[in-house]
PDB file of the backbone (N, CA, C, O) and the ligand in Angstrom, with CONECT records:
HET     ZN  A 101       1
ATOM      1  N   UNK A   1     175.268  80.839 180.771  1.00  0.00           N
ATOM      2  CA  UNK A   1     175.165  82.255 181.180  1.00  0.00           C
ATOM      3  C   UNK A   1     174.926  83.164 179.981  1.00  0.00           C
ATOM      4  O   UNK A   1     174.214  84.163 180.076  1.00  0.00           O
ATOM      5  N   UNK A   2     175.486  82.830 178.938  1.00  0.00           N
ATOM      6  CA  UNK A   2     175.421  83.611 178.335  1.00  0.00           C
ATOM      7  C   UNK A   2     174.405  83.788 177.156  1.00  0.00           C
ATOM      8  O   UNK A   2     174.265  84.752 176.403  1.00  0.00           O
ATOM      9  N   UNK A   3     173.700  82.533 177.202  1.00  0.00           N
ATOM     10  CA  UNK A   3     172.104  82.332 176.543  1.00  0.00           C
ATOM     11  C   UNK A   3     171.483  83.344 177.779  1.00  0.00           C
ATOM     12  O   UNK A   3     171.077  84.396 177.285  1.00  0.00           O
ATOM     13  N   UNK A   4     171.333  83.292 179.077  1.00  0.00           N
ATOM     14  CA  UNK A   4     170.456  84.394 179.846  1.00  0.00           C
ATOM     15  C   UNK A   4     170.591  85.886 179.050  1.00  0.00           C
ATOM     16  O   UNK A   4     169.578  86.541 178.805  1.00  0.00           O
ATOM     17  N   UNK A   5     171.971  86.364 178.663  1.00  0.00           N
ATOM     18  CA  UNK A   5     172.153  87.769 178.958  1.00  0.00           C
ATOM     19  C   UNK A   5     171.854  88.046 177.269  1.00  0.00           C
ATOM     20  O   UNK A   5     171.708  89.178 176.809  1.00  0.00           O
ATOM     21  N   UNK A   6     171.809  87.095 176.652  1.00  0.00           N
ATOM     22  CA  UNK A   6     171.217  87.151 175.447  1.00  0.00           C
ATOM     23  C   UNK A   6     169.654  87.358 174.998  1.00  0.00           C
ATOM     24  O   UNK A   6     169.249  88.062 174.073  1.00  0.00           O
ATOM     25  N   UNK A   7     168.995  86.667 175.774  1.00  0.00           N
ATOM     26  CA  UNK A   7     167.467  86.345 176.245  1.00  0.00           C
ATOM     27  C   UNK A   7     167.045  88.007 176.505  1.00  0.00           C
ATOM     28  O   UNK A   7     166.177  88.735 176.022  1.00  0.00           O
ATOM     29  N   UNK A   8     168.126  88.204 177.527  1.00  0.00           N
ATOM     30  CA  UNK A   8     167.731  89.943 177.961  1.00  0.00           C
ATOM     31  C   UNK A   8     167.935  91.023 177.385  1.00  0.00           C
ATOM     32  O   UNK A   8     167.443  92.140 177.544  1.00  0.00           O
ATOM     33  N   UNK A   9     168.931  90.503 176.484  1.00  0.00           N
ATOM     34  CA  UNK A   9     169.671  91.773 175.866  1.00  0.00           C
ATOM     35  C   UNK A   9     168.344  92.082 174.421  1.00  0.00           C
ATOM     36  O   UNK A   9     168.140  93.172 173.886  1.00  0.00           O
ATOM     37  N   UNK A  10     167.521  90.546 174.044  1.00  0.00           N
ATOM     38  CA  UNK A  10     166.775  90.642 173.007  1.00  0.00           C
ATOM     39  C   UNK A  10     165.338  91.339 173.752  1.00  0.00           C
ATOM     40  O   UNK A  10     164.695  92.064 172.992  1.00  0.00           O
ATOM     41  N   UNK A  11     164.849  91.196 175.011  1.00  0.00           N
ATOM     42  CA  UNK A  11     164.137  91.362 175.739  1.00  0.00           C
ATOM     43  C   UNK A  11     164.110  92.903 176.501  1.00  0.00           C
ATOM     44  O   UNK A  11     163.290  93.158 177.382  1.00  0.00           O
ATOM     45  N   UNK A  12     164.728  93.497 176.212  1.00  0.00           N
ATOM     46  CA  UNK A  12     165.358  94.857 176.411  1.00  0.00           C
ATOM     47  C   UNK A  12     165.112  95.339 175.449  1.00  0.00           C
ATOM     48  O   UNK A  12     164.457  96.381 175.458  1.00  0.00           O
ATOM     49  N   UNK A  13     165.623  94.656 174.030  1.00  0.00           N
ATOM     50  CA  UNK A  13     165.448  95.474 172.828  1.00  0.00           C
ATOM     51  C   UNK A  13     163.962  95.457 172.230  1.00  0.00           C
ATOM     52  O   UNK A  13     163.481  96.446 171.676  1.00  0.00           O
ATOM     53  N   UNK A  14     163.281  94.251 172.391  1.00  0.00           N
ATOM     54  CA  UNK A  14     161.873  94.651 172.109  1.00  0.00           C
ATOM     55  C   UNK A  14     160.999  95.638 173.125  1.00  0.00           C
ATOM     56  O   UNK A  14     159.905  95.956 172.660  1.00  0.00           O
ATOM     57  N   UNK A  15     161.253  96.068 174.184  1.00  0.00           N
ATOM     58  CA  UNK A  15     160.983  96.786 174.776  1.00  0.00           C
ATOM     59  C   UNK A  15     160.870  98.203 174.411  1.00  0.00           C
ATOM     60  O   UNK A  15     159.942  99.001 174.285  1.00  0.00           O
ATOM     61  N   UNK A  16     162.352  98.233 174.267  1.00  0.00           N
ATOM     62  CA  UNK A  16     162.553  99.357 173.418  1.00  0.00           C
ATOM     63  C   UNK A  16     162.258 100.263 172.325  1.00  0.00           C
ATOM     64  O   UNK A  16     162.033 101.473 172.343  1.00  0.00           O
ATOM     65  N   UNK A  17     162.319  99.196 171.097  1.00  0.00           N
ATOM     66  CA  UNK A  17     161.397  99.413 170.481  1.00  0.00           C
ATOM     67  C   UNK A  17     159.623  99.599 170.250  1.00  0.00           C
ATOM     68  O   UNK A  17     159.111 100.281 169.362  1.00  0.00           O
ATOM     69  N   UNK A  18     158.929  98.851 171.230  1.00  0.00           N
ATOM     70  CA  UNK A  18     157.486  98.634 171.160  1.00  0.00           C
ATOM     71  C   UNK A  18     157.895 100.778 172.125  1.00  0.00           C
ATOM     72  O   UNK A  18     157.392 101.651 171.418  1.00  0.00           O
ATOM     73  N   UNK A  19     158.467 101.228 173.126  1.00  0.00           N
ATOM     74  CA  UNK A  19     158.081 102.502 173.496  1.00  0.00           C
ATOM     75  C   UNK A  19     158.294 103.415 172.785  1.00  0.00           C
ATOM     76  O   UNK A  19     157.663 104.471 172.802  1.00  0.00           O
ATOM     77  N   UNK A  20     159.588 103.032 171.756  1.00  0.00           N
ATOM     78  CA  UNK A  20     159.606 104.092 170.696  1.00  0.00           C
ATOM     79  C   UNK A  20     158.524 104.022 169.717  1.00  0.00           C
ATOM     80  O   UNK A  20     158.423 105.016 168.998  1.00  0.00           O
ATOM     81  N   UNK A  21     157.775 103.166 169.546  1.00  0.00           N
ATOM     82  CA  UNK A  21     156.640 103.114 168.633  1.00  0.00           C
ATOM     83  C   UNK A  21     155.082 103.965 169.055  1.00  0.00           C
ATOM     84  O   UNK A  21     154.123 104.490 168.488  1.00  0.00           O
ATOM     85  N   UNK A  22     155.624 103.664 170.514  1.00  0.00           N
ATOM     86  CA  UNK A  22     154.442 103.475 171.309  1.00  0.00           C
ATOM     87  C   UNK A  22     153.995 105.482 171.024  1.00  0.00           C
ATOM     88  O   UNK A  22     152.945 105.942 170.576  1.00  0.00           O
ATOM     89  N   UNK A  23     154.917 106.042 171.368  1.00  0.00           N
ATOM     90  CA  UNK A  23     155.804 107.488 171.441  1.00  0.00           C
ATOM     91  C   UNK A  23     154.908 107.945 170.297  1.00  0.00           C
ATOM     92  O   UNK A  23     154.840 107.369 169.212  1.00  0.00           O
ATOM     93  N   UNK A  24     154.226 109.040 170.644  1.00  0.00           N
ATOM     94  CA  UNK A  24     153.751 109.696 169.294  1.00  0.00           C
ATOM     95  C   UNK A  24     155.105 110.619 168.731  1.00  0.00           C
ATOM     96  O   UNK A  24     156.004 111.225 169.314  1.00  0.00           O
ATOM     97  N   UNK A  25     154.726 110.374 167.162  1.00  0.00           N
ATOM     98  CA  UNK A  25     155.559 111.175 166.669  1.00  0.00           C
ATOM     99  C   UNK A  25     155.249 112.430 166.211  1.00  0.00           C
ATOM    100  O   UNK A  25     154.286 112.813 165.546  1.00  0.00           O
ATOM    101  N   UNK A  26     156.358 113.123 166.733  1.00  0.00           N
ATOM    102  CA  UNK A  26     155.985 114.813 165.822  1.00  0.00           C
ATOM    103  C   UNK A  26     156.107 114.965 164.532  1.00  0.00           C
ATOM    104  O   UNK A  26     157.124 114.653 163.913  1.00  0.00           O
ATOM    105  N   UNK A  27     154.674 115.650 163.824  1.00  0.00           N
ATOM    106  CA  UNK A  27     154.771 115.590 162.106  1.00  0.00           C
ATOM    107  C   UNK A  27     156.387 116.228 161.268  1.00  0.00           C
ATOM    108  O   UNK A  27     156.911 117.243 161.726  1.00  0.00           O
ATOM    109  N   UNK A  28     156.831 115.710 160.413  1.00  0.00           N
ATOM    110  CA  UNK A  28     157.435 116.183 160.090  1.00  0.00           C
ATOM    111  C   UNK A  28     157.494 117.510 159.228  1.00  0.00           C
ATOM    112  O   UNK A  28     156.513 117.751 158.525  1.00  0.00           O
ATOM    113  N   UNK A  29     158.739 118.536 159.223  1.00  0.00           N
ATOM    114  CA  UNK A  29     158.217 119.509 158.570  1.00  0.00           C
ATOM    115  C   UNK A  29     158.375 119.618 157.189  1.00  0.00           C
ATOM    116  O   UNK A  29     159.278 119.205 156.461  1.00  0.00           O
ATOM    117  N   UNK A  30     157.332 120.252 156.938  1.00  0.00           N
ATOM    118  CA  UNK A  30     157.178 120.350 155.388  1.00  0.00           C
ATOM    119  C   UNK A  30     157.882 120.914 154.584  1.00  0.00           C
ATOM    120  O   UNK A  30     157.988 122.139 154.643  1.00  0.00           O
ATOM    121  N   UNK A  31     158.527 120.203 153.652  1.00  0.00           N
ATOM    122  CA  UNK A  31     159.841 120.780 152.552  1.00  0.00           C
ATOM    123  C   UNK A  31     159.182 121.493 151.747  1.00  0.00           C
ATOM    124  O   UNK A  31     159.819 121.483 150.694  1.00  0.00           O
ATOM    125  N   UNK A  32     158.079 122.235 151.612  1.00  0.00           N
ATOM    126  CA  UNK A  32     157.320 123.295 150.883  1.00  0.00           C
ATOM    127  C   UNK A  32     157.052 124.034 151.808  1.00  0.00           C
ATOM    128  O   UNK A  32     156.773 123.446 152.853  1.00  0.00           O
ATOM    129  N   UNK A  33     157.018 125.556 151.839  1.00  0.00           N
ATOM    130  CA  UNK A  33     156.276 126.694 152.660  1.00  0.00           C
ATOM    131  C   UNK A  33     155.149 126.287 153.084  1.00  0.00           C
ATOM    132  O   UNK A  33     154.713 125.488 152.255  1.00  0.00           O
ATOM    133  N   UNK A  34     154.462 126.410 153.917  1.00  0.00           N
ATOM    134  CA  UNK A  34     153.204 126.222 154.432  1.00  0.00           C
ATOM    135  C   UNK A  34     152.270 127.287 154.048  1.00  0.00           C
ATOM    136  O   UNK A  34     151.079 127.059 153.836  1.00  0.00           O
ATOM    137  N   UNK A  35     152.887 128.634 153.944  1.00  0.00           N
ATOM    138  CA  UNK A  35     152.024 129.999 154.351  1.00  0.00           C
ATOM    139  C   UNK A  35     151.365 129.804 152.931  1.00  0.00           C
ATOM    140  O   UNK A  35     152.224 129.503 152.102  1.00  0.00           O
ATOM    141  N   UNK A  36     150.465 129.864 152.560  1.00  0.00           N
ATOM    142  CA  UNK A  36     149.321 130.081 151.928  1.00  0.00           C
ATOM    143  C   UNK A  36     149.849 129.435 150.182  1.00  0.00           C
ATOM    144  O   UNK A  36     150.045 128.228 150.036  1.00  0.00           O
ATOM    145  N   UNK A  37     149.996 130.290 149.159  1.00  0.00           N
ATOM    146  CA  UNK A  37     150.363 129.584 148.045  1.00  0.00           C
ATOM    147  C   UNK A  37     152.038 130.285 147.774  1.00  0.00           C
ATOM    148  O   UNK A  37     152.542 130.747 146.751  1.00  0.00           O
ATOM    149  N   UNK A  38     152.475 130.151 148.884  1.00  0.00           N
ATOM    150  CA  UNK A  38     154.333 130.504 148.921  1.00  0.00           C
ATOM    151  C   UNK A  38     154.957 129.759 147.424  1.00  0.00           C
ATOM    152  O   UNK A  38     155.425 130.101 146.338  1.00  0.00           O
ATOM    153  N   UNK A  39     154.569 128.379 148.280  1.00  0.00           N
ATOM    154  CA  UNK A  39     155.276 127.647 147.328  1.00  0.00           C
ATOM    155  C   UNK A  39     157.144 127.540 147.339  1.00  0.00           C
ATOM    156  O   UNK A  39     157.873 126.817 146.660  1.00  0.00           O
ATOM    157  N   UNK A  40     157.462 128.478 148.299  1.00  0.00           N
ATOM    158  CA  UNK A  40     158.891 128.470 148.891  1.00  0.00           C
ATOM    159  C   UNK A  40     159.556 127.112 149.142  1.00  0.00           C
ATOM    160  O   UNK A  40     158.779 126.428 149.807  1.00  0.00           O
ATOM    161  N   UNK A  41     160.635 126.488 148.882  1.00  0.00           N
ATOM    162  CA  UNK A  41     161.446 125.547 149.696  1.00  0.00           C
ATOM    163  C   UNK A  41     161.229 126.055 150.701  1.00  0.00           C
ATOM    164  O   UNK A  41     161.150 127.283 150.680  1.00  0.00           O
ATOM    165  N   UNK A  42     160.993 125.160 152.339  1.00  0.00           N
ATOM    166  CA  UNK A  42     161.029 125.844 153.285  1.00  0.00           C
ATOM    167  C   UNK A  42     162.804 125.542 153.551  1.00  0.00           C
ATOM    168  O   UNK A  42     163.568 125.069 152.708  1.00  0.00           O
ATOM    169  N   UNK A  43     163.193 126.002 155.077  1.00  0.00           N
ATOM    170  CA  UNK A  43     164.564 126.255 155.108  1.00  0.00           C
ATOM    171  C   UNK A  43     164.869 125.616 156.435  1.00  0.00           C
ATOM    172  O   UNK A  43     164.087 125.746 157.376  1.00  0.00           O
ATOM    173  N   UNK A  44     165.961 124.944 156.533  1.00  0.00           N
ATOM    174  CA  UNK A  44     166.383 124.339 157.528  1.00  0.00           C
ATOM    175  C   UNK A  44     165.423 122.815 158.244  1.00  0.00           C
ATOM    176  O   UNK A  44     165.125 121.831 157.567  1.00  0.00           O
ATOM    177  N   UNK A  45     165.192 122.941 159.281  1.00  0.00           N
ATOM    178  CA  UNK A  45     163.821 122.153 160.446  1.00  0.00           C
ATOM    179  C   UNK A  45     162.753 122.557 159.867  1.00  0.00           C
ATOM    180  O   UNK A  45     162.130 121.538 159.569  1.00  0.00           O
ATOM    181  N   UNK A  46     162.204 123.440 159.546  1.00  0.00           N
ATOM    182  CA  UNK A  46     161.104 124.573 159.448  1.00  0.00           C
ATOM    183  C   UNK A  46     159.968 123.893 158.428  1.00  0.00           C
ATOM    184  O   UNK A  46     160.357 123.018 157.654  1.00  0.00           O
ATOM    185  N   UNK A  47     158.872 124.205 158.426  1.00  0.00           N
ATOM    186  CA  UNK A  47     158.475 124.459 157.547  1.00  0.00           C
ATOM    187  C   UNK A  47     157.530 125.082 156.529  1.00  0.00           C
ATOM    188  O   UNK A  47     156.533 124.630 155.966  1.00  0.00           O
ATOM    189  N   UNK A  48     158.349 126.641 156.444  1.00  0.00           N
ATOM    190  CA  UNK A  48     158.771 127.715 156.250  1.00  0.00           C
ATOM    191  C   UNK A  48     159.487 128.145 155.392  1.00  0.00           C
ATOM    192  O   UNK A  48     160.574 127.571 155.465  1.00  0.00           O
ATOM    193  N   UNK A  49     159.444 129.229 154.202  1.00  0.00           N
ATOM    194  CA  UNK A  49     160.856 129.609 153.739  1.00  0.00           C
ATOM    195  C   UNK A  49     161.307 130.705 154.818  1.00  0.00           C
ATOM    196  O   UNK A  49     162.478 130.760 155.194  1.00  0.00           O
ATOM    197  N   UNK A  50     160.566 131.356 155.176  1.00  0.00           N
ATOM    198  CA  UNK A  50     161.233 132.644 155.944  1.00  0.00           C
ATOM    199  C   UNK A  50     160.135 132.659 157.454  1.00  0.00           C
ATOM    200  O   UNK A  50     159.170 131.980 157.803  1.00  0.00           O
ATOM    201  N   UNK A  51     160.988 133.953 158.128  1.00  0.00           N
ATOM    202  CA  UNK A  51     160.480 133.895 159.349  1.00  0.00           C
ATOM    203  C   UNK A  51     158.631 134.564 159.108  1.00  0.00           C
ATOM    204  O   UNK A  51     157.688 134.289 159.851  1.00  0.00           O
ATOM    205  N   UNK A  52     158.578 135.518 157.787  1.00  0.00           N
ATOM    206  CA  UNK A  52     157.473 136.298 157.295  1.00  0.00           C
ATOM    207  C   UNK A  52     156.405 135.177 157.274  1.00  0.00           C
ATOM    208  O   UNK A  52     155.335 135.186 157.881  1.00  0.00           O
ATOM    209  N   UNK A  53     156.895 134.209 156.459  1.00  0.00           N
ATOM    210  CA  UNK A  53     155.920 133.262 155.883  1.00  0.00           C
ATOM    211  C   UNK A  53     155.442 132.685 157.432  1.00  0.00           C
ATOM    212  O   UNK A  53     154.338 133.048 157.838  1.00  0.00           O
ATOM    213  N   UNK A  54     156.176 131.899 158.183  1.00  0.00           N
ATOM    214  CA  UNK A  54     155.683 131.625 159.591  1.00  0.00           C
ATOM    215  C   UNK A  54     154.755 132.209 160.138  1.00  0.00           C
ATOM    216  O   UNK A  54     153.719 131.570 160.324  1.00  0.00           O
ATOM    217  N   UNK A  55     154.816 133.262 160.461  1.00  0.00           N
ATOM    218  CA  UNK A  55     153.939 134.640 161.149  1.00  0.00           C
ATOM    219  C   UNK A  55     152.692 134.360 160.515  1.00  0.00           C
ATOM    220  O   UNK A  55     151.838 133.835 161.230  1.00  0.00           O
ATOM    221  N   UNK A  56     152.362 134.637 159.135  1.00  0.00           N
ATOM    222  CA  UNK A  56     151.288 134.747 158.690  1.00  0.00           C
ATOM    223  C   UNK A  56     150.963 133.347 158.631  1.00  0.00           C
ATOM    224  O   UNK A  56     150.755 133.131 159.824  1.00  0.00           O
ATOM    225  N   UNK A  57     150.830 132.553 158.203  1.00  0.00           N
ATOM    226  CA  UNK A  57     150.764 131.060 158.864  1.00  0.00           C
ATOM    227  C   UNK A  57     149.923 131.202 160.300  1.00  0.00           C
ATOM    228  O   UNK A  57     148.705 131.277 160.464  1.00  0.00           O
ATOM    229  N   UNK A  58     150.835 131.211 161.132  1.00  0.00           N
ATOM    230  CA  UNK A  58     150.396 130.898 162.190  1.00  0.00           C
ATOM    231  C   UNK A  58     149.220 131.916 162.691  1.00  0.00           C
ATOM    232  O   UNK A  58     148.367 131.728 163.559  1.00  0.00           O
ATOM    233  N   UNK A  59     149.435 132.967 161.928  1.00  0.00           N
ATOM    234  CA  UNK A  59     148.191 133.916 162.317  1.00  0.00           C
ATOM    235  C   UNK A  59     147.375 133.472 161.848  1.00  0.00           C
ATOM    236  O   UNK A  59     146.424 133.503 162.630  1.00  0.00           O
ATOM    237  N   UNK A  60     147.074 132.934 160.767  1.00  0.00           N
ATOM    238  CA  UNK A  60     145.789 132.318 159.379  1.00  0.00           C
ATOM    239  C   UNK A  60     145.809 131.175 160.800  1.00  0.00           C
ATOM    240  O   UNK A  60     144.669 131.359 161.227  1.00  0.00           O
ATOM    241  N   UNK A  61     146.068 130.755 161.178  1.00  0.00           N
ATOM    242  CA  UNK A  61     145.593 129.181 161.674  1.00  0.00           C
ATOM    243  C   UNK A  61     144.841 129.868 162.912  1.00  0.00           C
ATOM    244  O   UNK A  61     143.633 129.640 162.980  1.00  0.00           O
ATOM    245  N   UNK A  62     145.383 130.643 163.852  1.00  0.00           N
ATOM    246  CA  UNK A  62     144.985 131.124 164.783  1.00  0.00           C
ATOM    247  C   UNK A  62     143.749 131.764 164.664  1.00  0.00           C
ATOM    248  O   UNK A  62     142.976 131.695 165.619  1.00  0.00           O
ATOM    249  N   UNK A  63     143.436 132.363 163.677  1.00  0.00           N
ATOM    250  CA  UNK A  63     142.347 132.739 163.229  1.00  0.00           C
ATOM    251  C   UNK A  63     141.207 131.682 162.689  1.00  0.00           C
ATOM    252  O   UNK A  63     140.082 131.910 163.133  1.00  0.00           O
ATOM    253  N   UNK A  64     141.325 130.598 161.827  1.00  0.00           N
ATOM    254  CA  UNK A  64     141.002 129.969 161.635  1.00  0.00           C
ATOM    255  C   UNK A  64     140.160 129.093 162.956  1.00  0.00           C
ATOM    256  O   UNK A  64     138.963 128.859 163.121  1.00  0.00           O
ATOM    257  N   UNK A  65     141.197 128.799 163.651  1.00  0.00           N
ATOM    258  CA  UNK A  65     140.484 128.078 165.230  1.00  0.00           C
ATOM    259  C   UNK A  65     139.722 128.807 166.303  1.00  0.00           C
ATOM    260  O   UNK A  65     139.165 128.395 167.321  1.00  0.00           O
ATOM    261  N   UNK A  66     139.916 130.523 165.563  1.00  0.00           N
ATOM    262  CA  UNK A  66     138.841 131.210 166.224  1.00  0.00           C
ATOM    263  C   UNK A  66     137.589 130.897 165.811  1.00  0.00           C
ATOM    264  O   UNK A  66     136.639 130.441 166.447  1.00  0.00           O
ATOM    265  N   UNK A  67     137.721 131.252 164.446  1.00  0.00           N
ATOM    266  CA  UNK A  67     136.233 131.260 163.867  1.00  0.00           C
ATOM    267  C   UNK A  67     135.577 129.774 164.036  1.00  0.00           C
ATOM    268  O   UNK A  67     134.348 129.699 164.008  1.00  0.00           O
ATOM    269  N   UNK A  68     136.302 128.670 164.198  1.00  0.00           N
ATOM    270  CA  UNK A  68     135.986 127.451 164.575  1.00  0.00           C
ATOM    271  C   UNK A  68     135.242 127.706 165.981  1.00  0.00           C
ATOM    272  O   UNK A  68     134.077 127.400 166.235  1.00  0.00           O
ATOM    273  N   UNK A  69     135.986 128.210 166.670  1.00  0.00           N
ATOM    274  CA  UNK A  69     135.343 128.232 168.318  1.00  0.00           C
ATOM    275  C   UNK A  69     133.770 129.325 168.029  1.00  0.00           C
ATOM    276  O   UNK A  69     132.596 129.100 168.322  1.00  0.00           O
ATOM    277  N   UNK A  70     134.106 129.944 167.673  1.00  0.00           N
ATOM    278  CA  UNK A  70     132.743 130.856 167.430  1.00  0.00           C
ATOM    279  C   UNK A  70     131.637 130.393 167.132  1.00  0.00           C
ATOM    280  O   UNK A  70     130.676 131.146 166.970  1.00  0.00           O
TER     281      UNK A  70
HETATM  282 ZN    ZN A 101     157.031 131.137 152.213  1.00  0.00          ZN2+
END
């Protein structure tokens, strides 16, 4: 019996693993500011030093994928 629940328990775990692989991963964030030449530690999750630097960031990109679409 206990070769079966072994069999499964290894058979479960490759499973497991192959979906966590499978799983795209989200980039991690960048331990430098992103916003332009900051050069900031970013802070916390982020990557960002401040909420300022974010904003403009994300505006430069937003803009950026305009002029792309154009
Ligand atoms: Zn910054």
């Amino acid at each position: 019996m206990a070769d079966i629940i072994d069999e499964a328990n290894q058979e479960y775990d490759q499973h497991l693993t192959a979906a966590i692989a499978n799983r795209a991963k989200p980039l991690p964030p960048s331990p430098i500011c992103l916003n332009g030449n900051c050069g900031e530690k970013s802070v916390g999750n982020t990557s960002y030093c401040c909420k300022e630097c974010r904003e403009d960031h994300e505006k430069e990109l937003r803009a950026k994928r305009q002029r792309k679409a154009a």
